[in-house]
C-alpha positions as CSV (number, residue, x, y, z in Angstrom):
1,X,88.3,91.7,113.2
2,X,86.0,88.8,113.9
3,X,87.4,85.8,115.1
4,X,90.6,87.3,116.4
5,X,92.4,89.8,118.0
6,X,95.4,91.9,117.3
7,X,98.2,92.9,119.7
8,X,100.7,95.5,118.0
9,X,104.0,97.1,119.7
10,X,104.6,100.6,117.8
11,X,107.9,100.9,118.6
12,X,110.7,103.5,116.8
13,X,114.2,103.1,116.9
14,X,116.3,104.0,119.4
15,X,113.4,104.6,122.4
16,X,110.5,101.5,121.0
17,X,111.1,97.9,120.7
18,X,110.0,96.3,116.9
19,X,106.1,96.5,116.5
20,X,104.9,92.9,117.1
21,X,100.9,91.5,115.9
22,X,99.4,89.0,117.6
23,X,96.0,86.6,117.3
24,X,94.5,85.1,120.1
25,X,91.3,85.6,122.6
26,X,90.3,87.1,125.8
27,X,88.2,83.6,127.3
28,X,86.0,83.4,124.5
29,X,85.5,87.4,123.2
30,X,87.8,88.5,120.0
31,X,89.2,91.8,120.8
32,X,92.6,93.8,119.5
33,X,94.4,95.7,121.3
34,X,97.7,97.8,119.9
35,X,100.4,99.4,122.3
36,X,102.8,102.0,122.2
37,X,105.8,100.9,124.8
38,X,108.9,103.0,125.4
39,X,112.1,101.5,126.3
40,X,111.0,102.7,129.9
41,X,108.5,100.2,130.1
42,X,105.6,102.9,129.8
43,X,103.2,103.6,126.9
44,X,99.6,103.5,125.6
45,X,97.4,101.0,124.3
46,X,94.7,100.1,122.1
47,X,91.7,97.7,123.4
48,X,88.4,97.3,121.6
49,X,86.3,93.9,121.1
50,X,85.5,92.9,118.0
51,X,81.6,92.3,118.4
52,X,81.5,95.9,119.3
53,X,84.6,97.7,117.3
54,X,84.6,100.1,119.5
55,X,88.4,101.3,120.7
56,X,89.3,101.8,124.0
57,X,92.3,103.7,125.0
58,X,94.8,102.3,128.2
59,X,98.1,103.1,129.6
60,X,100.9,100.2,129.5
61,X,103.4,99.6,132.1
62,X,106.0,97.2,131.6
63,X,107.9,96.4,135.4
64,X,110.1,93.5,135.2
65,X,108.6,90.7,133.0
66,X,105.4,92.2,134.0
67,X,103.5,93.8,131.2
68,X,100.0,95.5,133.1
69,X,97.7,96.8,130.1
70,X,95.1,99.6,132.4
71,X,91.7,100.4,131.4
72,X,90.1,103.6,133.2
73,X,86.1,105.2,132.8
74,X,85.7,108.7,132.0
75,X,86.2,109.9,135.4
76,X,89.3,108.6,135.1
77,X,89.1,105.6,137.6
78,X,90.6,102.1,136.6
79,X,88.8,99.5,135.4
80,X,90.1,96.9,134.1
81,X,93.9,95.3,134.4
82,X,95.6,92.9,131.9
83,X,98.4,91.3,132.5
84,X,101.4,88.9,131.2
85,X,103.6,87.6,133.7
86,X,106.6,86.7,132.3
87,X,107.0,88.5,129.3
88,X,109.0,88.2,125.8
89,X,108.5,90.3,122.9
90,X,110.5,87.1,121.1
91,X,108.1,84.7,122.4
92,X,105.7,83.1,120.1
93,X,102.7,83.3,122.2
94,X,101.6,85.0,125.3
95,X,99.6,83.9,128.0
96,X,97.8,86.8,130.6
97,X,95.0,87.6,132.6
98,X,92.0,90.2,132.2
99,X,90.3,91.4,135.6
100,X,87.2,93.5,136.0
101,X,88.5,95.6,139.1
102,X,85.1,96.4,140.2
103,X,83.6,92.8,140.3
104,X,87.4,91.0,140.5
105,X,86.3,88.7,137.8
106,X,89.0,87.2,135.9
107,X,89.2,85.9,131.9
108,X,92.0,84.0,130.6
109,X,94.2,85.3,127.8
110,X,96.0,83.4,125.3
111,X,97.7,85.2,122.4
112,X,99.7,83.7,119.6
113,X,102.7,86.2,117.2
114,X,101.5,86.9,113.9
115,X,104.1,89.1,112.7
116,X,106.8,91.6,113.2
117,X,106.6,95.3,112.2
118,X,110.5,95.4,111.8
119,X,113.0,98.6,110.3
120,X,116.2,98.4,108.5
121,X,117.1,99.7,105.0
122,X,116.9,95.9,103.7
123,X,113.6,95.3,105.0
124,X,110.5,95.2,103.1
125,X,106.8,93.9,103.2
126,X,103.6,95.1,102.5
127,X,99.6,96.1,103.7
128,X,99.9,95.1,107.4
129,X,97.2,96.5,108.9
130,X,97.1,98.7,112.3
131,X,93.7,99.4,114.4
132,X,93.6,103.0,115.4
133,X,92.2,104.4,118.5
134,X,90.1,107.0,117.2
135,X,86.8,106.0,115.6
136,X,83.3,107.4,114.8
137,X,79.9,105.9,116.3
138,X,79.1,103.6,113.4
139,X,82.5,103.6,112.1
140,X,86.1,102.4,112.9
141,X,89.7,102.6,111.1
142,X,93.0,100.9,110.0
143,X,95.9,102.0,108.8
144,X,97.6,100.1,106.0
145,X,101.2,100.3,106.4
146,X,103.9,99.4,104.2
147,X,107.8,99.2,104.4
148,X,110.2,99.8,101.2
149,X,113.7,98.6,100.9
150,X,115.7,101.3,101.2
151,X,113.7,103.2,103.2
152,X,114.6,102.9,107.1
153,X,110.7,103.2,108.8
154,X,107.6,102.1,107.5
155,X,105.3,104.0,105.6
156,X,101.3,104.9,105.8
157,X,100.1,103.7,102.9
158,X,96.1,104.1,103.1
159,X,93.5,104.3,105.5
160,X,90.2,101.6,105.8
161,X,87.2,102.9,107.0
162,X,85.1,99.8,108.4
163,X,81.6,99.7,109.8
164,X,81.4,98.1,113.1
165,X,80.1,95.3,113.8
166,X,79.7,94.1,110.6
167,X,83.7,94.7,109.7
168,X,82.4,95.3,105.9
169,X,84.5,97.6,104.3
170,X,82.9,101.0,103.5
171,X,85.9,102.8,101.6
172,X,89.9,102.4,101.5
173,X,91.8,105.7,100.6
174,X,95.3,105.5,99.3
175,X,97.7,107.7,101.4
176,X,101.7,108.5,101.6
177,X,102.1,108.9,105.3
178,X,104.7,109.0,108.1
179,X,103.9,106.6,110.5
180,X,103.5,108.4,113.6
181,X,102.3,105.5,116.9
182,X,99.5,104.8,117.9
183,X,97.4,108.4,117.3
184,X,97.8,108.7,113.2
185,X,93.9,109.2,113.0
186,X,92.1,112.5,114.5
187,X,88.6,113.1,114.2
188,X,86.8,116.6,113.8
189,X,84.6,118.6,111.6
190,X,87.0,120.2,109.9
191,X,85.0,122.4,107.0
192,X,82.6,123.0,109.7
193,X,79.3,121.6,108.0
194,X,78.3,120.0,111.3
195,X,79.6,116.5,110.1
196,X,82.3,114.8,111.4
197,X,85.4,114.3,109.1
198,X,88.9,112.3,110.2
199,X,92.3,113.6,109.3
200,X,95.5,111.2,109.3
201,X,99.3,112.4,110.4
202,X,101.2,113.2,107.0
203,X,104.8,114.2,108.2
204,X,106.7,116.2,111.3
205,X,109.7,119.0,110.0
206,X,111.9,120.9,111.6
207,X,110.7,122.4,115.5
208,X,107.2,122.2,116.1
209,X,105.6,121.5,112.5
210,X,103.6,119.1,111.6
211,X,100.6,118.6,108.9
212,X,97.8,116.6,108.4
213,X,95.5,115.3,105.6
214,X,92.5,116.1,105.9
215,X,89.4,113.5,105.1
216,X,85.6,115.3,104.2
217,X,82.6,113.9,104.4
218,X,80.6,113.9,101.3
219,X,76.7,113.6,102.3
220,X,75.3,112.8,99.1
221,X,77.5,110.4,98.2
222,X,78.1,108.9,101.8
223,X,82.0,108.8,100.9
224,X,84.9,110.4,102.5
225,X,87.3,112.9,99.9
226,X,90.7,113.6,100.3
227,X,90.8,118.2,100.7
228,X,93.1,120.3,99.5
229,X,92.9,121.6,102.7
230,X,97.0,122.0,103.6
231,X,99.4,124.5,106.1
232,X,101.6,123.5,109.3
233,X,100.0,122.8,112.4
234,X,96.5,123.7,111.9
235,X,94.0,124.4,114.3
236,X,90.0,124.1,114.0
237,X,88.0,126.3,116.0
238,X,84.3,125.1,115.0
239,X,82.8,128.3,117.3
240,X,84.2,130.1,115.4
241,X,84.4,128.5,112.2
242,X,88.3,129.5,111.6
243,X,90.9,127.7,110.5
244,X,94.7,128.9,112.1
245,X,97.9,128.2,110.7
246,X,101.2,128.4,112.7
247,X,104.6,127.6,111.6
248,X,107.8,128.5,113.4
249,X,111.5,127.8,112.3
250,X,115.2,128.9,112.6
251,X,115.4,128.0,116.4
252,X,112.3,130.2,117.1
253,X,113.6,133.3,115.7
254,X,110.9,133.1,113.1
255,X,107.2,132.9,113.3
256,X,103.7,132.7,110.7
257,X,100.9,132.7,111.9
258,X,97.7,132.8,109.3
259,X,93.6,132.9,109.6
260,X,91.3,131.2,107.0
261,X,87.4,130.4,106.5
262,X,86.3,127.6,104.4
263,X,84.5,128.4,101.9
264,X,83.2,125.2,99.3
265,X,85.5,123.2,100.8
266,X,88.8,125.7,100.2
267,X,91.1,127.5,103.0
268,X,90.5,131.0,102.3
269,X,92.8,133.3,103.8
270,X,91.4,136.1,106.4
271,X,95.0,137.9,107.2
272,X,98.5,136.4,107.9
273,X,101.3,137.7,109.7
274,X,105.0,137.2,110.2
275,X,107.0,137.6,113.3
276,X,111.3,137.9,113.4
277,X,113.5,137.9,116.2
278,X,115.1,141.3,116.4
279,X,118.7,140.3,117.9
280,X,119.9,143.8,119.1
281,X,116.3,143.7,121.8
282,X,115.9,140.1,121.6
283,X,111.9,140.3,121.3
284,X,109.9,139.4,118.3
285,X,108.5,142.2,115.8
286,X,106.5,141.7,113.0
287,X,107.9,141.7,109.6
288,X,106.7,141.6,105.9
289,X,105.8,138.1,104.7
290,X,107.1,136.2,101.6
């Protein structure tokens, strides 16, 4: 990230503009900063300098031309504004302003377009990298994305895991994602070994479900593992130390709902049970599972 900074629009289809990258400087400090912009003109954003590496998460509010980037402290108080008057996603470079709110100073921006993250069944490029906004104390991440012909949206296609300030590369892992915004990377200590380990969005399905893939922390090697950790929706209580599963389906007439520990790194199933709707009472009564 040195020397530059990155501005992306994640934008799907029918409700998101195309994802655009840009390169440029707040006054003289390199910084990247990603949004997430609805066709409403409000989203999320991305802000981190690149001395520090640090993300920063904001809210975006497109009025008008006027695109307002918001920065707020933990007590939720705003702290910063950004802002491009006059705003084109088509334009080649954008000019904008970065104001401390609590001492009113003001930096100049100056961005120039680097690329578009464009869909379409005949469009195709590769390894175009996208800052996330989760990261851990020495450590930060991008997503490598990728787009096939022939396949509509882009595709995760591996995760880098880069120390900060340094921006050396500690380990890229090789992935087959959806691409899901700005919030593809969670962070947790998912096998409960009182280490932090980072999981990355694999897929949504029908209703509610979703899964993950979940990254371990190795400590004697000081590398990250892909588990074979795997189920719909999981949840990690670390308290605890329980893993729960939930999947629903058929319009909510169906419902699983499971309990593991980990155990050497493996889900190991506690109990699981199964829920049907019963249409003559209309309530949900448990069932035998498959």
């Amino acid at each position: 990230m040195k020397q530059k900074i990155t501005l992306l629009f994640l934008l799907a289809t029918t409700f998101l503009s195309a994802q655009i990258s840009y390169t440029g400087f707040i006054d003289k400090y390199p910084i990247e900063f990603v949004t997430y912009l609805y066709s409403d003109g409000v989203g999320t954003a991305i802000y981190a300098y690149s001395n520090f590496d640090t993300p920063i998460v904001l809210s975006a509010k497109l009025t008008g031309k006027t695109l307002v980037f918001t920065e707020k402290d933990k007590t939720n108080k705003e702290t910063a504004k950004l802002t491009f008057q006059n705003y084109n996603e088509k334009s080649q470079q954008l000019n904008g302003i970065w104001k401390d709110l609590n001492s009113g100073k003001e930096l100049k921006i100056i961005l120039s377009k680097e690329f578009v993250i464009d869909y379409g069944d005949n469009v195709e490029w590769t390894d175009r990298e996208i800052l996330q906004p989760e990261s851990f104390k020495d450590k930060y991440f991008k997503l490598i994305v990728s787009k096939e012909k022939g396949r509509f949206y882009a595709q995760v296609a591996g995760v880098k895991i880069i120390e900060k300030k340094t921006d050396k590369l500690i380990q890229k892992i090789d992935l087959e994602c959806q691409l899901w915004g700005l919030n593809n990377i969670s962070i947790d200590d998912y096998n409960f070994d009182g280490i932090p380990d980072f999981s990355v969005f694999e897929s949504s399905y029908a209703g509610p479900n979703t899964s993950s893939l979940y990254i371990l922390y190795n400590p004697k090697t000081g590398k990250y593992f892909q588990s074979i950790f795997s189920g719909t929706s999981l949840e990690f209580d670390s308290k605890a130390k329980r893993i729960y599963e939930h999947n629903q389906c058929c319009a909510g007439s169906s419902h699983m709902n499971a309990e593991y520990k980990v155990v050497n790194n493996k889900m190991v199933l506690i109990k699981k049970t199964c829920l049907e709707l019963d249409e003559k009472t209309g309530d949900l009564v448990e069932s035998k599972c498959d």
